[in-house]
Every structure is written in structure tokens, then in C-alpha cells.
C-alpha positions as CSV (number, residue, x, y, z in Angstrom):
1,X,156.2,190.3,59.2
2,X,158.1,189.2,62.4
3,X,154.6,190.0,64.7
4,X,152.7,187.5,61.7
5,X,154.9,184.9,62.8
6,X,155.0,185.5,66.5
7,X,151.1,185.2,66.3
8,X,151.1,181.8,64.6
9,X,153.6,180.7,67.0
10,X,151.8,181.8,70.4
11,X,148.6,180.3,68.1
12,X,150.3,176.7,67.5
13,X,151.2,176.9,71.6
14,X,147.9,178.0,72.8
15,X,146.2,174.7,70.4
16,X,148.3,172.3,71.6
17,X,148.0,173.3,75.6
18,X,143.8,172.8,74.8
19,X,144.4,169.5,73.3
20,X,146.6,168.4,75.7
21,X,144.6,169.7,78.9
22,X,141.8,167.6,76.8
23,X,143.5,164.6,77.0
24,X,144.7,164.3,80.1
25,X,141.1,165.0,81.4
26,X,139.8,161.9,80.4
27,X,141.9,159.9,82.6
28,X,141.6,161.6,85.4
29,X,138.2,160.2,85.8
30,X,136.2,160.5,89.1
31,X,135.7,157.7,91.2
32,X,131.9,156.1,91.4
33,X,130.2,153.7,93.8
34,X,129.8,150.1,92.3
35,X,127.5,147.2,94.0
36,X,127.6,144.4,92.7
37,X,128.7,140.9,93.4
38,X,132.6,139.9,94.5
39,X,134.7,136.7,94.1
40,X,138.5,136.4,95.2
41,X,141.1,133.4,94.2
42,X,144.4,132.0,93.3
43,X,143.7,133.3,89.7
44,X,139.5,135.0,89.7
45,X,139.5,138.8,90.8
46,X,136.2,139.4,89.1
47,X,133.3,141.8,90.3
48,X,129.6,141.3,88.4
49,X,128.1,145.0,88.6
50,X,124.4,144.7,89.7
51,X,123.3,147.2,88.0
52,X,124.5,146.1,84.4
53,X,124.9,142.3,85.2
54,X,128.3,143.0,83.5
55,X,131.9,141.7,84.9
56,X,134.9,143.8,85.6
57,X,138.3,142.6,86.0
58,X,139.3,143.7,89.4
59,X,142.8,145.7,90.8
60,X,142.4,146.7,94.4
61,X,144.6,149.6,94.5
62,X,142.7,150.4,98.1
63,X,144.8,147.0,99.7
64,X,141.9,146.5,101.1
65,X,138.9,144.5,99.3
66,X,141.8,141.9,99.2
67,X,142.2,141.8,102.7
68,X,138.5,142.2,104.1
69,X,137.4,139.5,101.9
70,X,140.1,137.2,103.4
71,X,139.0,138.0,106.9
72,X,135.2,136.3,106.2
73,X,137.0,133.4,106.5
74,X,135.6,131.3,103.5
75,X,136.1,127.2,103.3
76,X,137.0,127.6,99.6
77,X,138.0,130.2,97.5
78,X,135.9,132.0,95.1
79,X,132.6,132.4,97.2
80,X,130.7,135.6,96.0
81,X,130.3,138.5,98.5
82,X,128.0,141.6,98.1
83,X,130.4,144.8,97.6
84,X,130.1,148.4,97.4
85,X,133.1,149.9,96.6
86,X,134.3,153.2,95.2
87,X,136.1,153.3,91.8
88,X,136.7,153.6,88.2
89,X,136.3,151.5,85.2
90,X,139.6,151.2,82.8
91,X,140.1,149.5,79.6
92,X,141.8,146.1,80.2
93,X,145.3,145.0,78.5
94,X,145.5,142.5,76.2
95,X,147.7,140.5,77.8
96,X,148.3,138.7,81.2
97,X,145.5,137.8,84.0
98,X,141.9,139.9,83.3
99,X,142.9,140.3,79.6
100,X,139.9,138.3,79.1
101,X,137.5,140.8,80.1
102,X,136.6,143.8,78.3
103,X,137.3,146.2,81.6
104,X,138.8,146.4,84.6
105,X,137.6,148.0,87.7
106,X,140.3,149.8,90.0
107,X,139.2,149.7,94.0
108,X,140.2,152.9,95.2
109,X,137.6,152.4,98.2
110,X,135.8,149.6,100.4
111,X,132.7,151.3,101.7
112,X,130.6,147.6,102.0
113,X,131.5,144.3,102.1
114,X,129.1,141.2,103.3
115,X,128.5,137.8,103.0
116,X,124.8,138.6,102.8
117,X,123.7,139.6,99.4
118,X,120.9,141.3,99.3
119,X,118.3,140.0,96.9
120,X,116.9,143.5,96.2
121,X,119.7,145.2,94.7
122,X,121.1,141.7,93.0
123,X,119.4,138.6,91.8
């Protein structure tokens, strides 16, 4: 009778180490190259994704999309630059700056940045 219970025990542990491993796997997502389109202000950190035409919230956890746009040395702020950076796509908060967007994208890498956007990849 004692073993029975043992078993259900080591059963219960074993089920919720899977679930667990499961859920953590999700958000430990890979990074992956985005191009698209980048603009930079007092209160705009937005990128539009070429690909989808979509626009992403932006958090530059690589401090240094931030800085590299800052060094083009723009009149104004807000001017779009071409990007290619590494990252991953997160839902965003409800509240506070980028709660407006569905997503946010999290810089974890600046491989390009440019004031020339090429009109092949986005138009």
C-alpha cells in the first residue's frame, strides 16, 4: 500500500517538472533578425517590420540602437532609419509608454543601421 502511494507521489513530481520545463521554454525564445524601418524620440521608440509592414514597440536592451541612431546626427527627432537588428518579439503591457502597441520588440543586437533605406527590401 505504502509503494501505491510512493508511485503517485514520484508521478505527481515527474508531471509537474514536464509542465514546468514547458513553460519556461516558451520564454526563452531565440533571438531573430528584423529589418525594417526605425524612428527614435523624446516619446516614439517604434520599429515598422518590413516584412509584415507591422510596428513593434521598441526596448534596446543592446544600449546600442539608442546610441548609433544618435550618432547620424539628425536635425529633428524622429527621422526613420533602415535597421537590422537581432531580437525577440514580446507581448506589450497595458500600461505606460508602448502600451499602445500590440508588441514590443527587445534589441538584443545592432547588426545594421543606415540612413539609406533601401527600396528593395522596404517601400
Amino acid at each position: 500500500m505504502r509503494i501505491r502511494y510512493i508511485k503517485y507521489f514520484a508521478f505527481l513530481l515527474v508531471l509537474i517538472a514536464v509542465c514546468s520545463c514547458n513553460r519556461n521554454s516558451s520564454k526563452t525564445a531565440q533571438p531573430v533578425i528584423f529589418k525594417g524601418l526605425y524612428s527614435f524620440g523624446p516619446e516614439i521608440k517604434s520599429f515598422k517590420d518590413c516584412d509584415s509592414g507591422r510596428e513593434f514597440w521598441v526596448t534596446d536592451s543592446s544600449a546600442q540602437l539608442e546610441l548609433q541612431y544618435s550618432q547620424l546626427n539628425f536635425e529633428k527627432p524622429y527621422e526613420p532609419v533602415y535597421v537590422e537588428v537581432e531580437g525577440i518579439k514580446s507581448k506589450s503591457g497595458k500600461d505606460g509608454m508602448g502600451s499602445e502597441y500590440d508588441s514590443t520588440l527587445v534589441v538584443k543586437k545592432v547588426v545594421k543601421i543606415t540612413k539609406e533605406i533601401p527600396q528593395d527590401i522596404c517601400n
